[in-house]
C-alpha positions, -999 to +999 in steps of 0.1 A: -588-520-832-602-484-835-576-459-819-599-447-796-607-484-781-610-479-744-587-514-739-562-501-760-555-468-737-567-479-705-558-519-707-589-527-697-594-560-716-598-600-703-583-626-715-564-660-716-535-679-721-545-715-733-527-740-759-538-768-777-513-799-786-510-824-812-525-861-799-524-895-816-561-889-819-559-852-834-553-815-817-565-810-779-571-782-757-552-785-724-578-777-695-601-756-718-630-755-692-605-743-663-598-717-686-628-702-694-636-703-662-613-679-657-615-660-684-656-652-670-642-652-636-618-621-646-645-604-672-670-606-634-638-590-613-639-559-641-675-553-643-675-568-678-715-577-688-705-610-714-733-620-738-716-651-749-719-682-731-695-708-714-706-728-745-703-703-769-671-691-763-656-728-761-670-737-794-653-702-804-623-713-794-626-748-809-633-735-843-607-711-843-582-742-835-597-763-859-593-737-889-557-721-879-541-756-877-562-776-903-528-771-924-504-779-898-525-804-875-486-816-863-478-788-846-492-769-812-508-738-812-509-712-782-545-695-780-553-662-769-589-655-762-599-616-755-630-594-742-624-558-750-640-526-751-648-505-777-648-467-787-650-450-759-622-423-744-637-418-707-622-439-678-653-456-666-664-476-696-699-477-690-720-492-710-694-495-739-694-522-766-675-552-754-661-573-785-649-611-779-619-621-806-600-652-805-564-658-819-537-688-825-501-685-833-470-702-827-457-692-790-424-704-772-419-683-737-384-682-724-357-705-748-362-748-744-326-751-744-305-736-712-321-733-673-333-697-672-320-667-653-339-649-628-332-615-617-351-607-585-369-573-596-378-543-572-411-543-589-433-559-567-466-578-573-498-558-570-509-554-531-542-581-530-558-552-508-561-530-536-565-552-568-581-583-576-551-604-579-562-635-595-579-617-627-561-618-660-567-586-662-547-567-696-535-537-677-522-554-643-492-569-668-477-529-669-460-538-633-447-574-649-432-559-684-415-537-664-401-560-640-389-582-667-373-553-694-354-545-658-342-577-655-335-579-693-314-550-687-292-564-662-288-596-681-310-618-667-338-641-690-365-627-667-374-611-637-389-632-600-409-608-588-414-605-547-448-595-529-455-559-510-442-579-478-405-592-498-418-628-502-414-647-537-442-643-556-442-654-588-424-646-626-442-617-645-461-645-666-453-677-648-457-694-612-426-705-594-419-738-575-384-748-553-371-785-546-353-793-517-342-828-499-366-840-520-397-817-512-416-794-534-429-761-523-444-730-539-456-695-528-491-697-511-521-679-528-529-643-518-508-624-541-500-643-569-520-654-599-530-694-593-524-706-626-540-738-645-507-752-651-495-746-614-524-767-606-520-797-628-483-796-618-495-799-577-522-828-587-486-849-611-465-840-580-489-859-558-503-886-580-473-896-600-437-888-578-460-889-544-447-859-533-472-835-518-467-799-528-466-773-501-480-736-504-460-716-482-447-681-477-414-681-492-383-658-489-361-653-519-326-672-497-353-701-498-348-703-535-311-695-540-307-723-515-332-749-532-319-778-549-340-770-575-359-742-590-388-743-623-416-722-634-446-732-648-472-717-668-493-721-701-464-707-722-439-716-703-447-751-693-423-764-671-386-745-673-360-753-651-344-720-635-305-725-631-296-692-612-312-663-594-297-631-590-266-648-603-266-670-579-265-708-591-294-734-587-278-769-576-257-776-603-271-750-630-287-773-649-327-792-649-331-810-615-340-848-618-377-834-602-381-807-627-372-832-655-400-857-645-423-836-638-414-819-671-416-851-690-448-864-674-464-828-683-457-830-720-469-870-717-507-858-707-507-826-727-499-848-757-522-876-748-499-901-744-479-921-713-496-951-691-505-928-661-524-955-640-532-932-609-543-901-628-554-913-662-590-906-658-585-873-646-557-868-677-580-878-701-605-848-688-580-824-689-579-825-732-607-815-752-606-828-788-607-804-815-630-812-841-621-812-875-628-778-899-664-784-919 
């Protein structure tokens, strides 16, 4: 990337968090259309004119899977597509260049062994009034990294960011649900990014333990009285959270909801499990991954 890219100073790029996972039957995307439905939905939201196709940047993606884990086909990759902008050092981009990359590499977000920490931050989520809050949108994570090196600094594994009003809103790169006496919530949408994985954890909630998710509005005492407490997200996939502001979750350790949950996510990601109720709609959630020519 040229030094005088306009992404690169102004964080004006688009992009996507997606992974693909290793199935009986070969390497799958998890939800690719979703995501690049989003990924034109956000490049729309910033003015962004895309060339490309829906079908040329899946295809794009799918070859780049197929040739970065030809060697390893075993193990998951995490996939980051990006439109940018070129050369270009005025703030209005105009009719600058817009380049379209795509990338794979190994990605674990937060540790798979202990619950995480949360530290609520004092950074709060962008006001939906003056931002289009549902675009992945490279510049609107400046407010999340520096909710989460503050809640780094204080000790915590990451940060739970509130909205302008003091509701829970979300982690800086994951959504948030609570358990308890047996129910599952999560914030309501208007100022949090409504991620893929948040969704496909509502539809497992509802098809598989029969409990019906509710979007609320949600105070932080909610959470540090919950039974139970995860995040979900594409790289974060279901973690169970085990205190907030030092303040412990249950027991400290992964709910029995966050555990099935957990365990029935990793079944359909990885093609695999007898899902009776949702098996069709599993099945159209992976997209195999062609083999390298």
């Amino acid at each position: 990337m040229p030094i005088r890219d306009h992404t690169l100073h102004y964080g004006s790029g688009v992009w996507e968090g997606i992974r693909a996972y290793p199935t009986a039957n070969g390497m799958a995307i998890f939800r690719l259309d979703e995501h690049v439905a989003r990924l034109l939905y956000s490049a729309e939201a910033f003015g962004m004119k895309i060339s490309q196709t829906t079908a040329e940047i899946k295809a794009a993606i799918l070859r780049t899977v197929a040739l970065n884990t030809e060697a390893n086909p075993e193990q998951g990759v995490y996939i980051r597509p990006i439109f940018y902008y070129g050369e270009n050092m005025s703030l209005p981009p105009g009719d600058t260049e817009i380049h379209f990359a795509v990338t794979t590499f190994p990605f674990n977000y937060l540790s798979a062994g202990k619950p995480t920490s949360l530290g609520i931050s004092s950074i709060r989520r962008p006001d939906p009034r003056t931002t289009v809050v549902g675009a992945k949108i490279g510049g609107f994570y400046a407010n999340a990294i520096l909710a989460s090196n503050g809640a780094k600094s204080r000790g915590f594994d990451e940060a739970l960011m509130l909205d302008v009003k003091g509701r829970v809103a979300e982690g800086p790169g994951a959504n948030i649900f609570l358990v308890r006496n047996g129910r599952i919530s999560t914030p309501q949408a208007g100022h949090i990014l409504l991620g893929i994985t948040r969704a496909s954890i509502i539809e497992i909630a509802n098809l598989e333990l029969n409990k019906p998710v509710r979007e609320r509005r949600l105070r932080s005492g909610k959470f540090r009285r919950a039974n139970e407490v995860f995040l979900t997200g594409t790289a974060a996939e279901v973690k169970a959270v085990g205190s907030i502001d030092g303040k412990v979750i249950g027991n400290g350790e992964i709910g029995e909801t966050t555990q099935q949950l957990r365990e029935i996510y990793l079944d359909i990601v990885h093609g695999r499990g007898d899902y009776c109720r949702g098996a069709k709609l599993y099945r159209e959630w992976l997209t195999p991954v062609p083999q390298a020519a």
